[in-house]
N, CA, C and O of each residue as an XYZ file, in Angstrom:
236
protein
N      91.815   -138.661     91.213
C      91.812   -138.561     89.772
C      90.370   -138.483     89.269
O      89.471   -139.267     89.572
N      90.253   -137.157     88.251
C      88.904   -137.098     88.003
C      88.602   -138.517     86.721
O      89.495   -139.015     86.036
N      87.193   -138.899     86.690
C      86.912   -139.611     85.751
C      85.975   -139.032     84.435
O      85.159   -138.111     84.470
N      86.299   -139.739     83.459
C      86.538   -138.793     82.173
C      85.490   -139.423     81.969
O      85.448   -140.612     82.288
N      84.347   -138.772     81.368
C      83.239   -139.590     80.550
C      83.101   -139.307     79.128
O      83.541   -138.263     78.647
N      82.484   -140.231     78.409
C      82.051   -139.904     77.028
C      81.030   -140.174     76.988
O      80.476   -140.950     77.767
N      80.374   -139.426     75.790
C      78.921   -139.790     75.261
C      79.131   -140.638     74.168
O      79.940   -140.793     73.253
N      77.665   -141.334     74.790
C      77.462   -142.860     74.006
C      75.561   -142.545     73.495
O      74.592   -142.426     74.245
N      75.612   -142.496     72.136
C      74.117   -142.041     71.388
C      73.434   -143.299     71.138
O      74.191   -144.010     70.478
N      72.409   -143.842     71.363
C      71.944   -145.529     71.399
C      71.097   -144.977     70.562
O      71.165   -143.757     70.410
N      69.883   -145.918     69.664
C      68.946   -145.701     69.471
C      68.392   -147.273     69.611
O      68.865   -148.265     69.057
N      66.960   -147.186     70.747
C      66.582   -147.924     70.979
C      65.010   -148.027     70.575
O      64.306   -147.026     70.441
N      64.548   -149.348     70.397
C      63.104   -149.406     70.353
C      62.305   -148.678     71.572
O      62.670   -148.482     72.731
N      61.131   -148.358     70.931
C      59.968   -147.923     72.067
C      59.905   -148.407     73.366
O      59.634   -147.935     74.469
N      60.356   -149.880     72.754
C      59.609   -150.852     73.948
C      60.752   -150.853     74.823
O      60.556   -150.491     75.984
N      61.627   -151.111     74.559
C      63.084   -151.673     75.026
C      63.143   -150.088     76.353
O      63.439   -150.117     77.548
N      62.734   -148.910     75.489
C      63.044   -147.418     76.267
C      62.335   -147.407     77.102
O      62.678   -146.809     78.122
N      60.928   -148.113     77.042
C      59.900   -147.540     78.152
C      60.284   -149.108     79.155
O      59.631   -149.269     80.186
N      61.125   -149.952     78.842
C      61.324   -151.027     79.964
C      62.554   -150.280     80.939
O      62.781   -150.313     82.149
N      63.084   -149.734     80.013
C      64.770   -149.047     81.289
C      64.196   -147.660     81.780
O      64.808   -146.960     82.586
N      62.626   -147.215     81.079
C      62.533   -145.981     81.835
C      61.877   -146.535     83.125
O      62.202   -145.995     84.182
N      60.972   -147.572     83.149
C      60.412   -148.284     84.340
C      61.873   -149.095     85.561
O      61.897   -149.346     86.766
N      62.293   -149.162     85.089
C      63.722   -149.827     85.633
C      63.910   -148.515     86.131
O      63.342   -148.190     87.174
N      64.892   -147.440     85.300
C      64.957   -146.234     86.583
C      63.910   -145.605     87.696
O      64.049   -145.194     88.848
N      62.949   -145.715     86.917
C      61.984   -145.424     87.763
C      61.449   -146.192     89.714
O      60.951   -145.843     90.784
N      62.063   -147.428     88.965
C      62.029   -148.235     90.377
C      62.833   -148.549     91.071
O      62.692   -149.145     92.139
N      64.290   -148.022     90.323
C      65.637   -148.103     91.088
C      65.878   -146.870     91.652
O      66.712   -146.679     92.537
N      64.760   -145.544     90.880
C      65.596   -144.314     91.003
C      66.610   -144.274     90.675
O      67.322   -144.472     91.659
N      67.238   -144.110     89.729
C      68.546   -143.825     89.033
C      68.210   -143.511     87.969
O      67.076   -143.710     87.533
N      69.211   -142.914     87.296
C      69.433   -141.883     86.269
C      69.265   -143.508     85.088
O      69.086   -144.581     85.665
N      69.343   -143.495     83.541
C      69.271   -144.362     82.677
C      70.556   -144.246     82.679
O      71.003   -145.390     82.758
N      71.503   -143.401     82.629
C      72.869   -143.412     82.673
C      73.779   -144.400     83.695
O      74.729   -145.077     83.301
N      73.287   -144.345     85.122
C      73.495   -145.232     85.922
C      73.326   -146.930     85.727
O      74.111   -147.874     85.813
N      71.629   -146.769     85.366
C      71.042   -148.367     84.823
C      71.596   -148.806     83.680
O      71.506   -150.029     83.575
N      72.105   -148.301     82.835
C      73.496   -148.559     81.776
C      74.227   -149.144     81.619
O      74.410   -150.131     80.907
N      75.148   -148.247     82.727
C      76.265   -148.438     83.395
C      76.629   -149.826     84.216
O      77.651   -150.511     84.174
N      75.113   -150.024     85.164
C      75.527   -151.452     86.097
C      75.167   -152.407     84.809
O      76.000   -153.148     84.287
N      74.160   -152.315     84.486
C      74.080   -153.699     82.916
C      75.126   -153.785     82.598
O      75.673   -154.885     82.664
N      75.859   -152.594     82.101
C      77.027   -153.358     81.591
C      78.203   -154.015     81.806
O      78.884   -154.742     81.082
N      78.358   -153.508     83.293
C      79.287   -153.989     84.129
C      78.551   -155.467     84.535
O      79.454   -156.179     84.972
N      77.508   -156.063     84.556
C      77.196   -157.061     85.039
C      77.026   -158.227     84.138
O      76.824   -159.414     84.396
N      77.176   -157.510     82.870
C      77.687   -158.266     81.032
C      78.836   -158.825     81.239
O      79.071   -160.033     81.210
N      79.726   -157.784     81.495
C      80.843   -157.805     82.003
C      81.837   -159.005     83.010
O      82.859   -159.691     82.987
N      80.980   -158.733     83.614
C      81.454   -159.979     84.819
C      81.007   -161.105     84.618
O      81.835   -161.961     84.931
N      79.860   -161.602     84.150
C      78.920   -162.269     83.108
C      80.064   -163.689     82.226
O      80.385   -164.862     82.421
N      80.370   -162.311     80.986
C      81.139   -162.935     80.552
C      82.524   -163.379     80.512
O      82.938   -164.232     79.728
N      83.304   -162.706     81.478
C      84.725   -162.893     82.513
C      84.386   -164.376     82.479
O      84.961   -165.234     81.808
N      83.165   -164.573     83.467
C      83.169   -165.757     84.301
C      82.949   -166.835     82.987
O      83.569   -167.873     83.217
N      82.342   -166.864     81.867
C      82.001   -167.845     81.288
C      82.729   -167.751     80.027
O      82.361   -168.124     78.914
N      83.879   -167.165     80.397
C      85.109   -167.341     79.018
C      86.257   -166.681     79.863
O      86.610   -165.504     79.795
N      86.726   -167.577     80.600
C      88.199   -167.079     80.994
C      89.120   -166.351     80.522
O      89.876   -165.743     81.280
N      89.247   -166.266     78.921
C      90.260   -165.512     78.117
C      89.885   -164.313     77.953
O      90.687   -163.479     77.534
N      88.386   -163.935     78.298
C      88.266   -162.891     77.810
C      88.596   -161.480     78.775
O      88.570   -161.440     80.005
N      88.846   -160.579     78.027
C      89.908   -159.508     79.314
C      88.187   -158.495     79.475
O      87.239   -158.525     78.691
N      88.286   -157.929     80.393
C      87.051   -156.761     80.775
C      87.989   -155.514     81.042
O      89.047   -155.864     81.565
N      87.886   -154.188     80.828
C      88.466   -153.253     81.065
C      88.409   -153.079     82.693
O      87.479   -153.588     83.319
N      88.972   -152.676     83.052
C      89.600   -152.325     84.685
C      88.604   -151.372     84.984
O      88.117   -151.517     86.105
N      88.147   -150.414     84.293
C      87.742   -148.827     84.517
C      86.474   -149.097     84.445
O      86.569   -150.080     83.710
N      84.966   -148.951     84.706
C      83.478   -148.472     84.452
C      83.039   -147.816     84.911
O      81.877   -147.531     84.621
């Protein structure tokens, strides 16, 4: 099953952009990728420190 993406338009500070462009830069990965695991790791994050809360299945 293919996976469906959407676009997501951020607007971020200077600073905040040139910290995740150094982050890809040292992970090699796309900012799309480095995104992606942050948020999944929010994710699990907050699973663990609020039991009720549901996380989507899919990232």
């Amino acid at each position: 099953m293919k996976k469906r993406k959407k676009n997501l338009h951020v607007l971020l500070d200077q600073e905040v952009y040139e910290k995740l462009r150094h982050i890809t830069f040292y992970e090699r990965n796309t900012i799309s990728d480095v995104v992606r695991r942050l948020i999944v790791e929010y994710l699990e994050e907050k699973a663990l420190a609020e039991p009720d809360f549901v996380a989507p299945h899919r990232l």
